[in-house]
C-alpha positions as CSV (number, residue, x, y, z in Angstrom):
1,X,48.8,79.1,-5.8
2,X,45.9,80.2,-8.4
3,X,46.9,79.9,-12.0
4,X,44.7,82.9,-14.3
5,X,45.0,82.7,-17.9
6,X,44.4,85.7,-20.3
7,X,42.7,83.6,-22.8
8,X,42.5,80.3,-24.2
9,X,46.3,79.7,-25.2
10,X,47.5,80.9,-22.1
11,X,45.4,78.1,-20.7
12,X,46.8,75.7,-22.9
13,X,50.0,77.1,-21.9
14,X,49.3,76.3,-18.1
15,X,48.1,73.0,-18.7
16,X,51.0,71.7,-20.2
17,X,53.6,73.0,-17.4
18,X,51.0,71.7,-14.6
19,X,51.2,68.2,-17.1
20,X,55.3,68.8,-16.5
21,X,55.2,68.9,-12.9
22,X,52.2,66.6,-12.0
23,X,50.6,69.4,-10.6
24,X,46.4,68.9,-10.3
25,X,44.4,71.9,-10.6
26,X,40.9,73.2,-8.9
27,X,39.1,74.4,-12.4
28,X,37.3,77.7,-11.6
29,X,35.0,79.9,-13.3
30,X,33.2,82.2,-10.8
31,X,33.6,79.4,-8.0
32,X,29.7,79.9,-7.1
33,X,29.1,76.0,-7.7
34,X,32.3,75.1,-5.5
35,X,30.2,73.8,-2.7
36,X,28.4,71.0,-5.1
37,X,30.3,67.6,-5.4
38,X,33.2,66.4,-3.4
39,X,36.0,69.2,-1.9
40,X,39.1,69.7,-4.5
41,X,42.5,68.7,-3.3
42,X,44.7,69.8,-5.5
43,X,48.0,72.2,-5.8
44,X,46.8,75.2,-7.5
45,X,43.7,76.5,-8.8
46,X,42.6,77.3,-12.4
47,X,41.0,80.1,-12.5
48,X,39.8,81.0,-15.8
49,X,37.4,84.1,-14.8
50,X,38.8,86.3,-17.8
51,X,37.2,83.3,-19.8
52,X,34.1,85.7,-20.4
53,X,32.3,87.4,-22.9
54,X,30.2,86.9,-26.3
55,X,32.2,86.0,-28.8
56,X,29.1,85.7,-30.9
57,X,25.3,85.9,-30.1
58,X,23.1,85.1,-33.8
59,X,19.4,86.2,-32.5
60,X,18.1,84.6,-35.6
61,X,20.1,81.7,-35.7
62,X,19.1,80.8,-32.1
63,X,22.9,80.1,-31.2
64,X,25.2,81.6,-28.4
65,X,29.0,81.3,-27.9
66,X,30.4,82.9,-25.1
67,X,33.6,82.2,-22.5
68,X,32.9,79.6,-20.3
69,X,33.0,82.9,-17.3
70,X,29.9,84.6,-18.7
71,X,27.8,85.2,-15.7
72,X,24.6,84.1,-16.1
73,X,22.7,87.4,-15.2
74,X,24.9,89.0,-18.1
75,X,23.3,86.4,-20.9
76,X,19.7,86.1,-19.1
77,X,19.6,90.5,-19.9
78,X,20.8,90.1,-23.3
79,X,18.8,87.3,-24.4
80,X,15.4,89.1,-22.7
81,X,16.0,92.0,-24.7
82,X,16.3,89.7,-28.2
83,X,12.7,88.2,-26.4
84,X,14.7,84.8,-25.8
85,X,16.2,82.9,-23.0
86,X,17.6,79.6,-22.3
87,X,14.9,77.0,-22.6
88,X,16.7,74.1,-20.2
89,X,15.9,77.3,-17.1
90,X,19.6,76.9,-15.0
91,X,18.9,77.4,-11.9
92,X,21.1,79.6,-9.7
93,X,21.6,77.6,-6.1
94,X,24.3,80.3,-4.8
95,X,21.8,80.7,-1.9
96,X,21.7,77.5,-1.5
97,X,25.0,77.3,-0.6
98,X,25.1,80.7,1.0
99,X,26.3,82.9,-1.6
100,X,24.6,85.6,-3.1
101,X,22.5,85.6,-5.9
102,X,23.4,86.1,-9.3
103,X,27.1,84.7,-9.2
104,X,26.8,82.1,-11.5
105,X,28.6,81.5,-14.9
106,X,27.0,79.5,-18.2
107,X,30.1,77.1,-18.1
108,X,29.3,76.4,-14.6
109,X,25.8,75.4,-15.4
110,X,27.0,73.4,-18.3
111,X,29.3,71.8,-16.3
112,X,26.8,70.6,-13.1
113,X,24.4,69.8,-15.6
114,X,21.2,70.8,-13.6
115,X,18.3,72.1,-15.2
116,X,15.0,73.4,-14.1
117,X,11.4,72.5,-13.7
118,X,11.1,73.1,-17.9
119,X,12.9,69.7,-18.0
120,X,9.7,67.9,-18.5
121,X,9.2,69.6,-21.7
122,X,12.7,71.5,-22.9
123,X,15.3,68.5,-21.7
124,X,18.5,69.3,-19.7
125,X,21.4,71.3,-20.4
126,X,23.0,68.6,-22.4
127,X,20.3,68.7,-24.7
128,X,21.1,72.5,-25.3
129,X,25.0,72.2,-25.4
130,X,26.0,72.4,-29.4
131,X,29.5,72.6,-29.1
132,X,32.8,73.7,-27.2
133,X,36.3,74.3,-27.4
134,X,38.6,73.3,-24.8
135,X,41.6,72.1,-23.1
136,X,42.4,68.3,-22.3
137,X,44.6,66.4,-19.9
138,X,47.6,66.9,-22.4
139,X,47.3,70.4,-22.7
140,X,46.1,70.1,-26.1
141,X,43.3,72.7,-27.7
142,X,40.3,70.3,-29.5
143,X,36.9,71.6,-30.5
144,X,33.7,69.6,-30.5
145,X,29.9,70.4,-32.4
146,X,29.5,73.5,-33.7
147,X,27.5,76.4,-34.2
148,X,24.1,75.2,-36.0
149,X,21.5,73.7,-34.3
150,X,21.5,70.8,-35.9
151,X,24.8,69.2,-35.8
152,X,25.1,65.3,-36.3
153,X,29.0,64.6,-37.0
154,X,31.2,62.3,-35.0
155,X,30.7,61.6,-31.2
156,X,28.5,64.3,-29.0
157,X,31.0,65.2,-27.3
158,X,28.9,68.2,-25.7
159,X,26.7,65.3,-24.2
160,X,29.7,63.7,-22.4
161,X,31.1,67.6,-21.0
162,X,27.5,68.4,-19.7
163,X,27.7,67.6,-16.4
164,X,31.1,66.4,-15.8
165,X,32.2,68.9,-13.1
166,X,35.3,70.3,-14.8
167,X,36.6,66.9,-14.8
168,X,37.5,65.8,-18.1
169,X,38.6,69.2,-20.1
170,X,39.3,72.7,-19.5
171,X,36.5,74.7,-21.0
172,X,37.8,77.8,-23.2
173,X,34.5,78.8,-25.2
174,X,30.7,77.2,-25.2
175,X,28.1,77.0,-27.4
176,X,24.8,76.8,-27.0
177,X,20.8,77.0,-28.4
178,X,18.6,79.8,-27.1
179,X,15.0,79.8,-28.3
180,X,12.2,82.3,-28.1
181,X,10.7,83.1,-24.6
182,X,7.2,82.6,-24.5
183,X,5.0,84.6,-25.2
184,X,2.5,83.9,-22.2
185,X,3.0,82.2,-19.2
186,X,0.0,81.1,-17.4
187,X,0.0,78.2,-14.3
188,X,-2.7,76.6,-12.4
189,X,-2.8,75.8,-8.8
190,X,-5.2,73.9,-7.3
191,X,-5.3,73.8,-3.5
192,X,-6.4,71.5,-1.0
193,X,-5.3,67.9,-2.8
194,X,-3.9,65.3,-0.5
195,X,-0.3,64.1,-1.5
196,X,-1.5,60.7,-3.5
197,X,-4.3,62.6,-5.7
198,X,-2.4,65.6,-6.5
199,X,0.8,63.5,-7.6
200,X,-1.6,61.7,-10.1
201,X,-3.0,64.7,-11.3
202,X,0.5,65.8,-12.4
203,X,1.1,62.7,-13.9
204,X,-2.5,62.6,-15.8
205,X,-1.5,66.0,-16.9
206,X,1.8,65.3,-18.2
207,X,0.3,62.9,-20.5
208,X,-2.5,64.4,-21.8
209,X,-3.2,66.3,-25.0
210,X,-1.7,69.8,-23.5
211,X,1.9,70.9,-23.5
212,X,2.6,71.3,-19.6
213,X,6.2,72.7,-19.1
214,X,6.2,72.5,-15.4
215,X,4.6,70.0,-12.5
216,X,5.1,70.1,-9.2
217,X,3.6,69.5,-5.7
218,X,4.2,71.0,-2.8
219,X,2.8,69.5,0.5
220,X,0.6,71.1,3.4
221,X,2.6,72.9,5.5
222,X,1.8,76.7,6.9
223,X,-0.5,76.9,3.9
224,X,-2.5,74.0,1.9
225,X,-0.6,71.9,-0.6
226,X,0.0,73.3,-3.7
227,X,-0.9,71.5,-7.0
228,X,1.2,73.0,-9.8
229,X,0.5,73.1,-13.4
230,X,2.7,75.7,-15.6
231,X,1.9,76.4,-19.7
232,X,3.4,78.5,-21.6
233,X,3.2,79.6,-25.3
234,X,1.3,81.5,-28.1
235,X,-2.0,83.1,-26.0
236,X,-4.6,81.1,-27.5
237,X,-2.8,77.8,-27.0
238,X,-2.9,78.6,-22.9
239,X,-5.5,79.9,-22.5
240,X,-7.4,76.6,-24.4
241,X,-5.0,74.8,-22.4
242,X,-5.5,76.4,-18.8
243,X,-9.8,75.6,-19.4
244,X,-9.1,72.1,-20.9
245,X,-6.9,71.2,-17.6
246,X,-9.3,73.5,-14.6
247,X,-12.4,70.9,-16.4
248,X,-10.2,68.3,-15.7
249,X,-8.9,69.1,-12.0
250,X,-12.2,70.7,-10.4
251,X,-13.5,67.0,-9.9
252,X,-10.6,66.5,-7.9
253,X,-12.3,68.5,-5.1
254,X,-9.5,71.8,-4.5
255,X,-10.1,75.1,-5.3
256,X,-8.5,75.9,-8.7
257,X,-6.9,79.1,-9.5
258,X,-4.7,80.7,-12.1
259,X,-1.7,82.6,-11.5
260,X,-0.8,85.0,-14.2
261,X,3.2,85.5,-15.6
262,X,3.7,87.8,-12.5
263,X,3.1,85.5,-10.1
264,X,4.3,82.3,-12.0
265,X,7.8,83.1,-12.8
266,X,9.5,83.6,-9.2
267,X,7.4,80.5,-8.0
268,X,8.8,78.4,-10.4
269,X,12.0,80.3,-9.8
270,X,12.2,79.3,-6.3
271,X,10.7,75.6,-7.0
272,X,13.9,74.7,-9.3
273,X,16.1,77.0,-6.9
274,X,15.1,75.1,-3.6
275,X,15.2,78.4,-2.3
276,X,12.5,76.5,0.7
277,X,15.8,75.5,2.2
278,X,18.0,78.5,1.8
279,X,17.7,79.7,5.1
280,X,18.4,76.3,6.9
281,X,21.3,74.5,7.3
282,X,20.4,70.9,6.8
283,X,21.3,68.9,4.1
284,X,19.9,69.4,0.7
285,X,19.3,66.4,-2.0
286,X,17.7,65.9,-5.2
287,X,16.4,62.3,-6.1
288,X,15.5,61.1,-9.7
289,X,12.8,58.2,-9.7
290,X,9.7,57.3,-11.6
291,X,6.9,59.7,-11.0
292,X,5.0,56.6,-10.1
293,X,6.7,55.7,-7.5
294,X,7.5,59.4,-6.0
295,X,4.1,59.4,-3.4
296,X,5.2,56.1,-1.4
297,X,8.8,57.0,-0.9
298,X,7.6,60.5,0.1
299,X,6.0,58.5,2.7
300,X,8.9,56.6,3.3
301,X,11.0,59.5,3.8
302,X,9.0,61.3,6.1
303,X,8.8,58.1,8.0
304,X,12.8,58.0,8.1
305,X,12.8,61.3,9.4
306,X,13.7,63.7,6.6
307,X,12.7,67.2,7.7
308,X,11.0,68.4,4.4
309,X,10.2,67.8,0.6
310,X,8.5,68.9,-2.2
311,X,8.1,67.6,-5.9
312,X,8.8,68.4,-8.8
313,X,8.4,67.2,-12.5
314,X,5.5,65.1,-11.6
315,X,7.0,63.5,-8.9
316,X,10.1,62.7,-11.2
317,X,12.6,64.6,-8.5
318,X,12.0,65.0,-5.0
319,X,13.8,67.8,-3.3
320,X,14.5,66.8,0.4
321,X,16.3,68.6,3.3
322,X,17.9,65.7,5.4
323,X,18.9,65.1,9.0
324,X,21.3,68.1,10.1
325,X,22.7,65.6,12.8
326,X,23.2,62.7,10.6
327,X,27.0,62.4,9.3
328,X,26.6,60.7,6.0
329,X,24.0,63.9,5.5
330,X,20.7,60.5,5.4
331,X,22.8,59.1,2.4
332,X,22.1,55.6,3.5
333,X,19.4,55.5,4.8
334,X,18.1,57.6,1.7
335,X,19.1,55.4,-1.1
336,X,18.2,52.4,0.8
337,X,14.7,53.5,0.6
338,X,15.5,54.9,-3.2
339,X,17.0,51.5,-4.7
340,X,14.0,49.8,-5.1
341,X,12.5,52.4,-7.5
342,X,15.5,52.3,-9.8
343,X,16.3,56.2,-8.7
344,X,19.8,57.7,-8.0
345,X,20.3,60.3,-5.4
346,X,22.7,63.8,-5.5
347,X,23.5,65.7,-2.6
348,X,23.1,69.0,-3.5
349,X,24.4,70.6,-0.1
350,X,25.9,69.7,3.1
351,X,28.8,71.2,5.2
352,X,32.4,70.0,3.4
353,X,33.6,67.2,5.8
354,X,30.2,65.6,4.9
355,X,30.8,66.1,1.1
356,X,34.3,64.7,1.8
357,X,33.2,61.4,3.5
358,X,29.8,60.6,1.9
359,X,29.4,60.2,-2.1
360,X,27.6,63.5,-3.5
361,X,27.0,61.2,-6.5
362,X,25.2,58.1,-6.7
363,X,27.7,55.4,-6.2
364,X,28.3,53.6,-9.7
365,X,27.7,50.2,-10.5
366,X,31.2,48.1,-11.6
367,X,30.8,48.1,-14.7
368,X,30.1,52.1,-15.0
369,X,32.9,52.8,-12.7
370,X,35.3,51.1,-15.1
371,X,34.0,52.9,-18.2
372,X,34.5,56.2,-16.2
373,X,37.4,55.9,-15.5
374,X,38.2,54.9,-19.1
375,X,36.8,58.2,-20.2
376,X,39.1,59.8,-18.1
377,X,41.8,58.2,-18.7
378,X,41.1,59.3,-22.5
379,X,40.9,63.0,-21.6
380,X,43.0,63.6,-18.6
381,X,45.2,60.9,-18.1
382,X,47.3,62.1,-15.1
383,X,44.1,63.3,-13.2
384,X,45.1,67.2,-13.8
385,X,41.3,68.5,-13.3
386,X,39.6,68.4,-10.8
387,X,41.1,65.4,-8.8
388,X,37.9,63.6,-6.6
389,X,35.1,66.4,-7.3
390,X,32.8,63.7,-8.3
391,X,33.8,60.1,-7.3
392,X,37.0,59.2,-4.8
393,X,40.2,58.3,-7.4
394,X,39.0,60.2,-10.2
């Protein structure tokens, strides 16, 4: 049975006769993110695709509110034609997954709370989220933040919806901070490195005197590794920027060579997309570590078996297709090598039984689990959203 409100009261509405009956729901938008996170089990679905639409877009104001069913291709046109865009660079993983492009809504991203490469210098989509209005576990309406940029009252709640997986609320309306695209986009690739000397010269880079808003590695495979090093900004500032950084990398011994805006944007695209692995069917995972420690686990992985990988924000997350064959999708055998660095692990893709018998997440220590489930208790007390998508119970 699939449950569509007309708008947010009818939501509200819905919630409270699912809160009657102890019925759970599976919270959709455009269901293009339905194959991240443990498989729903729940009596009806939610689907709150009429959710969409600008309810108001302030150009100057750099803030956008919108239905949590906008699709994302719909904003990404209207903020290029106000010369903006979303700074935290969603990425769409439909093909991932093995949808088409473009299906995506903003509330989605919000929800899964991934970002792109830009993360090293623009933050997640937490740090974006201003404010929201929403449904909770009572089937009560409640608003959080605001409209202004700089909003500082009470808890942030934004940072606790971000990347809670439809979990805790019902989202009716979002809002969030757009900023100015820039105006040149420039990145320089240098050929040739080996995997240890290229990781270090992303991480020399990173902390150096120019703004870098990308860093990634790519190792030899049909062509030489890759050595990635994205700027974007006023023209000057790059172009200062590029010659500071090509002085600094020809030592290295690779050839060095810029790519110019048309070339840069749909490889960064596909290096926050995955898109590498699109056409395989192997797991997919994304681990979080120190960029310090990112060259000997890459080792450690290959050793283990993982098919692939590449690395992005310095060597802060590894993308990595597993072992098709395995049935935990490598979960084990990955965080075992991953613990010692302090990391955490997400499977971003595997077949549904998989998803259903290994953790997507990385399992939490006691005394997180406890105040999860806290938090949940606090918004959705009878488990109404969601029920499992991230953790087993919850």
């Amino acid at each position: 049975m699939t449950l569509a409100p007309r708008d947010a009261a009818d939501a509200a509405e819905g919630v409270q006769q699912a809160l009657a009956a102890r019925r759970t729901f599976d919270v959709l938008g455009t269901g293009a993110r339905r194959g991240f996170g443990r498989p729903v089990v729940a009596e009806e679905a939610l689907d709150l695709s009429a959710l969409a639409g600008v309810v108001v877009y302030e150009p100057n104001e750099l803030v956008l509110t919108v239905g949590p069913a906008t699709p994302m291709a719909d904003i990404r046109a209207m903020l290029a034609a106000e010369r903006q865009h979303l700074a935290f660079e969603p990425p769409d993983l439909g093909p991932l997954w093995g949808l088409p492009a473009g299906q995506g809504s903003l509330g989605g991203a919000l929800s899964t709370g991934l970002g792109g490469p830009r993360r090293v210098a623009a933050g997640a989509p937490r740090d974006h989220f201003l404010g929201f209005k929403a449904i909770n576990g009572f089937g009560e309406a409640f608003a959080a933040g605001g409209r202004v940029v700089k909003n500082v009252t009470g808890y942030d709640l934004p940072k606790l919806i971000a990347g809670s997986f439809g979990t805790l609320s019902v989202l009716t309306e979002v809002t969030i901070k757009v900023l100015p695209a820039p105006e040149q986009t420039l990145t320089l690739c240098v050929f040739g490195l080996d995997e240890a000397v290229g990781l270090s010269a992303l991480r020399d880079a990173l902390g150096g005197a120019v703004q870098i808003s990308g860093a990634a590695y790519l190792p030899e495979g049909e062509a030489p590794s890759r050595t990635l090093l994205r700027l974007e900004g006023v023209e000057p500032a790059v172009v200062a920027g590029a010659a500071h950084l090509t002085d600094k990398l020809a030592p290295l011994g690779g050839e060095v060579a810029p790519l110019d805006a048309a070339a840069s944007i749909p490889l960064w695209r596909e290096i926050g997309e995955a898109s590498v692995f699109a056409a395989s069917a192997g797991p997919v995972w994304r681990l979080s570590l120190p960029p310090a420690a990112a060259p000997a686990l890459g080792a450690a992985l290959r050793e283990a078996g993982m098919i692939g990988l590449y690395y992005d924000w310095g060597g802060g997350a590894i993308w990595l297709e597993g072992p098709p064959e395995a049935p935990d999708a490598g979960a084990a055998a990955i965080r075992a090598l991953l613990q010692p660095t302090g990391g955490h692990a997400t499977l971003i893709r595997a077949a549904e039984p998989v998803r259903a018998a290994a953790s997507p997440f990385q399992p939490l220590d006691p005394g997180v689990a406890a105040l999860t489930q806290r938090v949940k208790r606090q918004f959705d007390p009878e488990g109404l959203f969601n029920p499992g998508r991230m953790y087993a119970g919850l």
